[in-house]
PAMIBA-770518 format. One line per 3 residues: their letters; for each residue x, y, z of N, C-alpha, C. Coordinates in steps of 0.1 Angstrom, whole numbers. Each point is the difference from the previous one (the first is absolute). Example, Ala and Ser with C-alpha at 12.3 -4.5 7.8 and 13.67 -1.06 7.14 Angstrom:
residues 2
as = 132 -57 78 -9 12 0 9 12 0 ~ -4 11 -7 9 11 0 -8 11 8
END
This chain:
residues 361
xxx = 613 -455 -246 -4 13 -5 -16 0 -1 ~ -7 13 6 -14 -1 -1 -4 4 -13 ~ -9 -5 -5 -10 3 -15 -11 5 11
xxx = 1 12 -13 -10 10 1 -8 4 -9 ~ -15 0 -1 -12 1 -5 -7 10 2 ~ -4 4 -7 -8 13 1 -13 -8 -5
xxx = -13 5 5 -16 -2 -10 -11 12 -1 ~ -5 0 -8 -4 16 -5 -12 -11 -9 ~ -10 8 3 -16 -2 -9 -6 17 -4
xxx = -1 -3 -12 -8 15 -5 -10 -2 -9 ~ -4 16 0 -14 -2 -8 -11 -5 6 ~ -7 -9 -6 -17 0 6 4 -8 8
xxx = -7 -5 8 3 -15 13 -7 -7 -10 ~ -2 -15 5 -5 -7 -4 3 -14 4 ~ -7 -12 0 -3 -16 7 18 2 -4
xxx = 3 -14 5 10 -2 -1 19 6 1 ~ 2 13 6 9 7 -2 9 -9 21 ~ -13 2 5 8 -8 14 8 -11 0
xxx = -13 -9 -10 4 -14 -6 12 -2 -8 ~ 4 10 -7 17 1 -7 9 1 12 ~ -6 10 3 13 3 8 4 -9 13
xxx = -10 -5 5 0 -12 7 8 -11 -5 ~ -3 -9 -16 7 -6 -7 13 7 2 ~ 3 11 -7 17 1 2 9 2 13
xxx = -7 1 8 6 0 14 7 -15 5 ~ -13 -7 0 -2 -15 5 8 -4 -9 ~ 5 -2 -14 12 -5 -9 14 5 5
xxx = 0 14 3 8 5 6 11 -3 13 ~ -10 -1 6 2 -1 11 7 -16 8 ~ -12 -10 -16 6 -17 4 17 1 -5
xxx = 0 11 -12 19 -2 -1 7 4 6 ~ 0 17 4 4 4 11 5 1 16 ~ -11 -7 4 -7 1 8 -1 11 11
xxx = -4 3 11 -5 11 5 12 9 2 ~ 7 -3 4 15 11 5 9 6 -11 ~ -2 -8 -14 7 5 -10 -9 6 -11
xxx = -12 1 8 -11 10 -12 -1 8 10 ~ -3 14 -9 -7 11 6 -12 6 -10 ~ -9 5 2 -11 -1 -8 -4 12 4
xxx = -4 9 -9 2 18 2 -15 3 -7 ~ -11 5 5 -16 3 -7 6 17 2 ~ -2 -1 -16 -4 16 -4 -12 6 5
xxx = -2 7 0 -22 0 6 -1 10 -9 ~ -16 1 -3 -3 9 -12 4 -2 -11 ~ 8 -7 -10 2 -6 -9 12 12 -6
xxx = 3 4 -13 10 8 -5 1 13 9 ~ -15 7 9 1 11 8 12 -2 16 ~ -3 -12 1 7 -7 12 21 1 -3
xxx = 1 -7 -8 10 2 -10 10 13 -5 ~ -10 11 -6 4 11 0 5 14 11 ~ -9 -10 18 0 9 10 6 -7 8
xxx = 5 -16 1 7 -1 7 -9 -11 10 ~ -10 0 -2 -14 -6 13 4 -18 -7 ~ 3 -6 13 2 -13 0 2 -7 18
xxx = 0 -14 -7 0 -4 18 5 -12 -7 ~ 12 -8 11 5 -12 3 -12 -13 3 ~ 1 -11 -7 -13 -9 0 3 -15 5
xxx = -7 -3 8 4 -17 6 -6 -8 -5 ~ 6 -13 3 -9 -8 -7 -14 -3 0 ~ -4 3 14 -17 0 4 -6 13 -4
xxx = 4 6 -11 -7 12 -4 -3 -6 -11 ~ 1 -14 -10 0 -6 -9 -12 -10 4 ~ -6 -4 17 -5 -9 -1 -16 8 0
xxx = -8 -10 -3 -16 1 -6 -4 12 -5 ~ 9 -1 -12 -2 12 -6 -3 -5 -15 ~ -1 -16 -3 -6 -6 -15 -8 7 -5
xxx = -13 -1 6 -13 -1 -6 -4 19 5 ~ 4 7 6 5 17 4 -4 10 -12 ~ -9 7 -5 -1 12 -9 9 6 2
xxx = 0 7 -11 10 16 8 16 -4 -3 ~ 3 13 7 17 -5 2 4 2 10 ~ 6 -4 11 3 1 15 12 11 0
xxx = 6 3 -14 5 9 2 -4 16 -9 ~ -9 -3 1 -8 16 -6 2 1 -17 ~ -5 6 -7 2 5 -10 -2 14 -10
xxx = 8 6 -6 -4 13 -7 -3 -1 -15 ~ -1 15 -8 -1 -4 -14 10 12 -4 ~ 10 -2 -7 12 8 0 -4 -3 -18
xxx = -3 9 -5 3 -1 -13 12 2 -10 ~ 2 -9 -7 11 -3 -9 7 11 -5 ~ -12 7 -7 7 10 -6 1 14 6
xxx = 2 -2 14 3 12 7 11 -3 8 ~ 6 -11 -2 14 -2 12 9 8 -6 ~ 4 2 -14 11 6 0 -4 15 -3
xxx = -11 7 5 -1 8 3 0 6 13 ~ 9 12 0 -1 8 16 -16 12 1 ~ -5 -7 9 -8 11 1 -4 12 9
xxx = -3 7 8 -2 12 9 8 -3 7 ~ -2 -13 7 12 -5 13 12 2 -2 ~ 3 0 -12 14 -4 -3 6 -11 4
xxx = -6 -13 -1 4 -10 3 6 -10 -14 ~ 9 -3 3 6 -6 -14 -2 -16 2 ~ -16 -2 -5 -5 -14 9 11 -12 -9
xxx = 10 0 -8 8 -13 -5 8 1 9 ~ 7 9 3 11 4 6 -2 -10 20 ~ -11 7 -1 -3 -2 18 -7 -17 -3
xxx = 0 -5 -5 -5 -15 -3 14 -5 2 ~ 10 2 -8 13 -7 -4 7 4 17 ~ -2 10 2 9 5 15 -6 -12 10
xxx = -16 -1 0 -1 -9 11 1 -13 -1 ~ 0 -6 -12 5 -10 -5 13 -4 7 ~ 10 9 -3 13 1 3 3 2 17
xxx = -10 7 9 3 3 9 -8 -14 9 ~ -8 -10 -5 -3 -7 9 8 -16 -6 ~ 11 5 -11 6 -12 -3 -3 -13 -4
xxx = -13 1 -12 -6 -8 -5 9 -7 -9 ~ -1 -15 1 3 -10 -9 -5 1 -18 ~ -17 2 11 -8 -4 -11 -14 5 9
xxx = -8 9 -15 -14 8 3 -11 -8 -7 ~ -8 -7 8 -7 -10 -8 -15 15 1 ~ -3 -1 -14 -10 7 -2 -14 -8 -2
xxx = -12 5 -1 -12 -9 1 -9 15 -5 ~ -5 0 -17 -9 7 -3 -5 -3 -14 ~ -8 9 -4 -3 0 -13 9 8 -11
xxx = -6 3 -9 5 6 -12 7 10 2 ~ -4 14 8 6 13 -4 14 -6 13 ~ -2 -10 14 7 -2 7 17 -8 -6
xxx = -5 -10 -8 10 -6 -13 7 13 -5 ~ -6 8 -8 9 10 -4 12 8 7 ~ -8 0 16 10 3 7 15 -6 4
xxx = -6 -13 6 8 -14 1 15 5 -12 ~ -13 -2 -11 18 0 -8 5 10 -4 ~ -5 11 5 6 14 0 10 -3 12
xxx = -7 -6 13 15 1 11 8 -10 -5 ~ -3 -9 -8 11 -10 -3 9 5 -12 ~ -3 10 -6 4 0 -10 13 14 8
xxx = -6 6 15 10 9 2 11 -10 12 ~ 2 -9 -3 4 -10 8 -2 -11 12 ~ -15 4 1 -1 -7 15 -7 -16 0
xxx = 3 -4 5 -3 -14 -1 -11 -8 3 ~ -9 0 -15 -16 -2 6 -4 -10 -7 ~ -14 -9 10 -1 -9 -2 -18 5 -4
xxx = -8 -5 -12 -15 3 7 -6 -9 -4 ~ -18 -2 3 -7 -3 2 -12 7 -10 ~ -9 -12 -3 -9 8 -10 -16 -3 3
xxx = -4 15 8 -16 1 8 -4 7 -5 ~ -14 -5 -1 -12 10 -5 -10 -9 -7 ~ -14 4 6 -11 -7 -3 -6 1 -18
xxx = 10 8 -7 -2 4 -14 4 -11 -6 ~ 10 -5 2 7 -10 -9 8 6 -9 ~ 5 13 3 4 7 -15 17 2 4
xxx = 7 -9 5 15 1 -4 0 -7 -8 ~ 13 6 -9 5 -10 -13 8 -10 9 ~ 0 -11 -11 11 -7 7 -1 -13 6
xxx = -14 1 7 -8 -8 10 -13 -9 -6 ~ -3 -7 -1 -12 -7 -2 -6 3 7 ~ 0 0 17 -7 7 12 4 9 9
xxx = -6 5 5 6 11 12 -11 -3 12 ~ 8 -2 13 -7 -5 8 -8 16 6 ~ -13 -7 8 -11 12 0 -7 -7 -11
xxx = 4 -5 -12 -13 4 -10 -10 -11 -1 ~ 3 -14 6 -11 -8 1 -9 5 12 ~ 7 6 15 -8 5 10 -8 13 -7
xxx = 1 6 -6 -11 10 -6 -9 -6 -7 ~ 6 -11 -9 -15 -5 -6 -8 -9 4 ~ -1 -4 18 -1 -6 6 -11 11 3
xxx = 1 12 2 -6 10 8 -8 6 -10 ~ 5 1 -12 -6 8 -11 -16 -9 -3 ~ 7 -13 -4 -9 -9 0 -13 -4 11
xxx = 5 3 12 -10 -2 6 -16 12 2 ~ 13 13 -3 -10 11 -1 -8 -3 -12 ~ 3 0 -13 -11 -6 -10 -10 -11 3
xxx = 4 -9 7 -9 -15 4 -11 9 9 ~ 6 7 11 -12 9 5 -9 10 -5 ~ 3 4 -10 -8 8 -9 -8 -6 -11
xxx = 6 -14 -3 -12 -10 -9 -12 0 7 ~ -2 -5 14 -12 -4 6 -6 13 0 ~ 4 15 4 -9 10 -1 -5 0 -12
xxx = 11 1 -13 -6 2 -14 -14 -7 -4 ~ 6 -12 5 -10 -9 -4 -18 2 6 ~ 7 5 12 -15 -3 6 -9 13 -3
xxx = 7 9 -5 -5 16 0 -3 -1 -20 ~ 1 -6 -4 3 3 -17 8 8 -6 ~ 10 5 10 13 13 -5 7 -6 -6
xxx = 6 12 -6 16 3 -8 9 4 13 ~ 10 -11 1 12 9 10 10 -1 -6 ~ 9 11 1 18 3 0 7 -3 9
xxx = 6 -9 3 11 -2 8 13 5 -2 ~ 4 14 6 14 2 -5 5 -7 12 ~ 15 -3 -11 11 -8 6 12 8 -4
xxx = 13 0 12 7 4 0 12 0 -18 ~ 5 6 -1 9 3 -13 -1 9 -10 ~ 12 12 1 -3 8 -8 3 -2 -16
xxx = 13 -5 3 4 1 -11 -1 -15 -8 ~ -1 -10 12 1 -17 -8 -12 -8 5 ~ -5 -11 -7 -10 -1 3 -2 -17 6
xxx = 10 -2 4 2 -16 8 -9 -3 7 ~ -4 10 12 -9 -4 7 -10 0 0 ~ -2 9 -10 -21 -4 -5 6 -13 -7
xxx = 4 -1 -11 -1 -12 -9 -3 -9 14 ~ 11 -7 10 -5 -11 1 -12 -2 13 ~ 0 14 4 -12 1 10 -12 2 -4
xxx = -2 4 -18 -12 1 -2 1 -13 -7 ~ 6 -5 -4 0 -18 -4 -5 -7 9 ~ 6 -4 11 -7 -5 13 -6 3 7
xxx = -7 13 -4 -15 7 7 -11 -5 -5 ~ 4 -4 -16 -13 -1 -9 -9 13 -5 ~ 11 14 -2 -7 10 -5 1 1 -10
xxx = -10 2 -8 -8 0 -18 9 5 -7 ~ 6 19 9 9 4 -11 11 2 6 ~ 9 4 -4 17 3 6 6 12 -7
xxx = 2 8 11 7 13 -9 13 3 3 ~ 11 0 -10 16 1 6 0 15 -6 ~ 14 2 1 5 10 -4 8 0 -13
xxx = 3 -12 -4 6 -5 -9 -16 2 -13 ~ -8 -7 1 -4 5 -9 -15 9 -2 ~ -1 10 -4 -11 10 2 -16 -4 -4
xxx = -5 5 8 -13 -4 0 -10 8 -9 ~ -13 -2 -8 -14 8 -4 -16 -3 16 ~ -1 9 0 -11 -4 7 -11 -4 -10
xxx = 4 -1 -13 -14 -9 -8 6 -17 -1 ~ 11 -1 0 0 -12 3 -3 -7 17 ~ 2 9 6 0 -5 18 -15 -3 -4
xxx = -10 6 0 -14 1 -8 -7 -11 -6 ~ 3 0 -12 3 -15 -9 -2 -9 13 ~ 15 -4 9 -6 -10 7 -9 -3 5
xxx = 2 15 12 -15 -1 9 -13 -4 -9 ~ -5 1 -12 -9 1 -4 -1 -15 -8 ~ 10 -7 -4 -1 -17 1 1 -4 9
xxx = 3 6 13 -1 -11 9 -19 4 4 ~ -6 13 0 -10 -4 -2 -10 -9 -6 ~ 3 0 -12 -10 -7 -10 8 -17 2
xxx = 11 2 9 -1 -17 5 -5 -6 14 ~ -7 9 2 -7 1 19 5 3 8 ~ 11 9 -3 12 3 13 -3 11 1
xxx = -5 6 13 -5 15 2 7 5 7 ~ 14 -3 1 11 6 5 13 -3 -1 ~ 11 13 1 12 1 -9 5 7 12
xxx = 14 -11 -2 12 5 10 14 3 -11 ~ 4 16 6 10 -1 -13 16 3 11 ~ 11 -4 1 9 -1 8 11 11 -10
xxx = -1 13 6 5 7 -4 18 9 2 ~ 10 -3 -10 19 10 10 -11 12 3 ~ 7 3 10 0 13 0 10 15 -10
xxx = 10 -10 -8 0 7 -9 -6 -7 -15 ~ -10 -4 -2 -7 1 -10 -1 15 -6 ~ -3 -2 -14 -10 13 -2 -2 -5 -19
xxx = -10 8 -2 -9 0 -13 7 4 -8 ~ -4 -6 -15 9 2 -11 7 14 -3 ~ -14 6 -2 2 16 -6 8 7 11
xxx = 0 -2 13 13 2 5 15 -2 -3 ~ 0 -17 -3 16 -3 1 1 3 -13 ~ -7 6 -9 3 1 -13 6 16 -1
xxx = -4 9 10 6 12 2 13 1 4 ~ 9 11 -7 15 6 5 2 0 15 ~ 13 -6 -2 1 -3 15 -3 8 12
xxx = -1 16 -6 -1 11 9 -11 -3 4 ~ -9 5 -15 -17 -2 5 -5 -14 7 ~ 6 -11 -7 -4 -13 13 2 5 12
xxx = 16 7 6 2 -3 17 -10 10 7 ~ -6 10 -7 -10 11 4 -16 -4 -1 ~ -2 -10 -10 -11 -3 3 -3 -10 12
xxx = 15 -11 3 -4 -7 10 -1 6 15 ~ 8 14 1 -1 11 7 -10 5 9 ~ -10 1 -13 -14 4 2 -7 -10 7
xxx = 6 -11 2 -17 -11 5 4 0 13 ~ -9 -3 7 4 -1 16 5 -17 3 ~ 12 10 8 9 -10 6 11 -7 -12
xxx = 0 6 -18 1 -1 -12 -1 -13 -2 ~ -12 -6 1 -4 -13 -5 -11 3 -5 ~ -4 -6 -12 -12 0 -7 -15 -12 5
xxx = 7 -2 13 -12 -8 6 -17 3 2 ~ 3 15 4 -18 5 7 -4 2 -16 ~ 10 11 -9 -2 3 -14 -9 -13 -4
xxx = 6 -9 0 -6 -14 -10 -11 -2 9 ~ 0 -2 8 -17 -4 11 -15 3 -6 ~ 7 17 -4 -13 11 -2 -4 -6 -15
xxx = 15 -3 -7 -3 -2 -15 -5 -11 -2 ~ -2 -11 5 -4 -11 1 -19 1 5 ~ 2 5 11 -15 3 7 -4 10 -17
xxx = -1 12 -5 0 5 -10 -6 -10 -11 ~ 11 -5 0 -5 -10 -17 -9 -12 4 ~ -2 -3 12 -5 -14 0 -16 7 8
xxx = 1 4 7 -8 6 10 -1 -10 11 ~ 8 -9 7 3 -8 11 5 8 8 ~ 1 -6 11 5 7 15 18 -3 -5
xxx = 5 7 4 15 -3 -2 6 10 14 ~ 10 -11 5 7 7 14 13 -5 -4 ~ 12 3 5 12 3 2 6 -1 14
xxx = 10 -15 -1 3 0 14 13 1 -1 ~ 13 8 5 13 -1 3 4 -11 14 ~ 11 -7 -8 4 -9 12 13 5 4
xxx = 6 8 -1 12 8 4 11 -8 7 ~ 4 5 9 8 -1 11 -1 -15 8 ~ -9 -6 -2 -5 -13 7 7 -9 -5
xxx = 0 5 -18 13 -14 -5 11 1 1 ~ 5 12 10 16 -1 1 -1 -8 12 ~ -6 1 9 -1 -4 19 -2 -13 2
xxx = -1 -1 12 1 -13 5 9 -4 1 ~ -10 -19 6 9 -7 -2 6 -10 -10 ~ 11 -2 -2 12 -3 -12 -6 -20 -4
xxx = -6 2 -16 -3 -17 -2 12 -5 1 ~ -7 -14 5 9 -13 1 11 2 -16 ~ -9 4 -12 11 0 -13 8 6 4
xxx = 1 11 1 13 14 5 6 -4 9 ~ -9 0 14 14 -5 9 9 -10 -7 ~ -3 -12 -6 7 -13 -6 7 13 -11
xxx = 0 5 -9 4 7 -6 15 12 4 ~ -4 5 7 8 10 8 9 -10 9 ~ -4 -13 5 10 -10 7 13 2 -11
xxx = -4 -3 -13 8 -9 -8 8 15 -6 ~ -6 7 -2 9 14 -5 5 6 11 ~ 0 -4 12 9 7 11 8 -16 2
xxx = 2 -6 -2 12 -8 1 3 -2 -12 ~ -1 3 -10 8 3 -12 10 13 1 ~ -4 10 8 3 15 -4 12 0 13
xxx = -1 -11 6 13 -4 11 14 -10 -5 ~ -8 -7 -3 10 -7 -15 8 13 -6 ~ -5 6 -5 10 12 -9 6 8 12
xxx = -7 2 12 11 12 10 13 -10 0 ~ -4 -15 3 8 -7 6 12 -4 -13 ~ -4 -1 -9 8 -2 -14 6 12 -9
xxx = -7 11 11 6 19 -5 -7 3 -16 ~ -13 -5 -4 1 4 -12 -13 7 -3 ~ 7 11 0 -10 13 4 1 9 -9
xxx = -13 8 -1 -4 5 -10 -12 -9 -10 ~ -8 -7 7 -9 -12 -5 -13 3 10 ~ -8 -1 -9 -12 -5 2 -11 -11 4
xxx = -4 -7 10 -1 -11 1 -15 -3 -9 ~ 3 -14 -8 -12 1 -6 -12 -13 -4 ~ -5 -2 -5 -11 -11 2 0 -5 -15
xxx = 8 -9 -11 -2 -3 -14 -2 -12 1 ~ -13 -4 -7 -6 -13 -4 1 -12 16 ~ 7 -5 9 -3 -4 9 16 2 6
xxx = 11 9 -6 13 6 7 -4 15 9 ~ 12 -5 11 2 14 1 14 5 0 ~ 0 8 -9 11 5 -4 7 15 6
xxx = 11 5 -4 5 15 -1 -3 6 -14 ~ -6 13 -2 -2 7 -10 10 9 3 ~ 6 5 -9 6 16 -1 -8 14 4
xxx = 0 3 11 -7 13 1 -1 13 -15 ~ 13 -2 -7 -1 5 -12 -8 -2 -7 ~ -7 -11 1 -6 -8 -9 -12 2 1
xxx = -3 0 16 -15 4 -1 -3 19 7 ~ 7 4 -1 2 13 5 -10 8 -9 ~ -8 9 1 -12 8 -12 -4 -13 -8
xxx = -4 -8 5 -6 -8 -14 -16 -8 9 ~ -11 8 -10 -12 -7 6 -1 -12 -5 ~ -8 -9 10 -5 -10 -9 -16 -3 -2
xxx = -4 6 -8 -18 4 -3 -4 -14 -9 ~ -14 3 5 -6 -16 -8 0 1 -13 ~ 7 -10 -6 -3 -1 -19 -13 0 -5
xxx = -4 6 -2 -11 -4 -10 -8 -11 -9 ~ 9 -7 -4 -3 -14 -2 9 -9 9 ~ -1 -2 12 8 -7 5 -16 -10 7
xxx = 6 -14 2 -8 -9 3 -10 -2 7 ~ 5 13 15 -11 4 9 -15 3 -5 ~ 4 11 -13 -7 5 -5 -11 -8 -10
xxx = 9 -8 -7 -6 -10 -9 -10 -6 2 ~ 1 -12 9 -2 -4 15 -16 8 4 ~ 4 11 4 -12 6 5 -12 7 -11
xxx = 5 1 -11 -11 2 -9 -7 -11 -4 ~ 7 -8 -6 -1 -16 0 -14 -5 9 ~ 0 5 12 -12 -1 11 -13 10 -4
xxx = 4 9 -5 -10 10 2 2 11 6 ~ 10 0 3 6 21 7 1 7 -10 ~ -3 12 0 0 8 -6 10 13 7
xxx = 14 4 -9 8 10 2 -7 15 -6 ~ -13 1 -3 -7 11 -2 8 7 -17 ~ 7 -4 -4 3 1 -13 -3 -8 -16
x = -12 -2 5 -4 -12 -13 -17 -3 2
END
């Protein structure tokens, strides 16, 4: 009897998504072997899914595809809380997921996303279909996971962009901002402005004063340091903000361009100090490329775990990274649940301890 596999990547791309799916093929494939697998790529991720868009995959569509950006089989952003909504089309996007599910006679749908993607996962698992996933994204913010692969290759990238903005800072006597990717969680500044070596760090988790960002800049003058690198989420934002009703918060962040409080803080900083201050976005660059040696090794070990469970049928799990296991989580389990940096958690401890400054003290 042939086992049949479906693989589906959604949401943002990002290092390591080839490198999974590569792992679960190659595990696959050693039990299997080639004549009793069949291996089905959704393309476009849940849009692929809902329309039917897929293609039959061989084994050499798995090869040199480790260290590969991107996803070889495309990706969309289907939001969560509009699947079980019909809209103009009249498309009943649960319905037409479960049909092609059914019509291409999947075993098992190994999914590969982030957060709002998880939601889905166990939305189809929970309407019966048989899913296995994977947990990507350069945030770090599934529950459940100690890591999510992507997130050391971004701060591989994040970090290097700050390392190149020290030698400008330095040599010019400026104030720079380095935004870094994260709206909502702030993993990847924490450890890319840790291993950049920038002065201040701004998450989202906790809100900032531009008289403390200030404060710094202005000891680190009177200790001969004529220049400040601050490694900033892009969802940061200032006290008197997060201190406002939720309404007026999501309207003020509204107002700022591109709604990050990055250029905002530049002017406020140039303003109070009277220093040159610039603002550099590193965007898109930390999703791309090519995939670190950690992730690939990472995405190895969670695509041959996530074949273990097709192979042992125990689905509706999560593949996940705890303390030096890799385990099955319950999609239930981590389904809607962020995981944002604690506030006193050691990272943080750790980096004040040094002299960073989270701009709230």
């Amino acid at each position: 009897m042939i086992k049949r596999v479906g693989f589906l990547t959604s949401g943002g791309d990002c290092q390591g998504l080839n490198a999974s799916m590569r792992g679960v093929a190659k595990a696959l494939y050693e039990h299997y072997g080639d004549k009793n697998l069949e291996i089905i790529g959704i393309l476009n991720g849940y849009k692929g899914l809902i329309h039917g868009d897929y293609k039959k995959m061989k084994p050499e569509d798995f090869s040199g595809i480790l260290s590969r950006g991107g996803t070889i089989l495309g990706t969309s952003r289907q939001p969560f809380k509009m699947m079980r909504v019909i809209e103009e089309d009249g498309i009943d996007k649960v319905a037409c997921m479960k049909k092609t599910y059914r019509y291409l006679k999947l075993d098992c749908l190994v999914i590969l996303g982030g957060n709002g993607s998880q939601k889905t996962a166990n939305l189809l698992s929970e309407e019966g279909c048989n899913i296995v996933s994977l947990p990507k994204t350069i945030d770090n913010d599934l529950w459940g996971t100690d890591k999510t692969f992507g997130f050391q290759s971004g701060i591989n990238i994040a970090t290097e962009g700050i390392d190149a903005i020290h030698t400008t800072a330095e040599s010019h006597s400026r104030i720079f901002i380095v935004e870094v990717m994260g709206h909502k969680v702030g993993w990847l500044t924490l450890y890319a402005g840790i291993a950049g070596g920038a002065d201040v760090i701004l998450l989202p988790e906790i809100p900032y004063t531009v008289d403390n960002i200030v404060k710094k800049i202005v000891d680190r003058e009177r200790s001969g340091k004529h220049f400040t690198v601050v490694a900033m989420a892009e969802g940061a934002i200032p006290k008197e903000v997060a201190d406002l009703p939720k309404k007026e918060k999501k309207q003020a962040i509204m107002e700022q361009p591109n709604g990050t409080f990055t250029e905002k803080l530049a002017k406020d900083i140039q303003m109070a100090t009277g220093h040159e201050t610039r603002a550099t976005v590193l965007g898109h660059i930390q999703r791309g490329g090519t995939t670190c040696p950690y992730d690939r090794a990472l995405s190895t070990f969670f695509g041959a775990k996530a074949a273990e469970l097709i192979i042992n049928e125990q689905y509706g799990n999560m593949v996940a990274l705890q303390g030096d296991r890799i385990v099955p989580v319950p999609l239930s389990e981590v389904a809607g649940k962020l995981k944002v940096v604690p506030v006193d958690c050691e990272e943080i401890k750790c980096a004040r301890a040094t002299g960073i400054s989270f701009g709230d003290e």
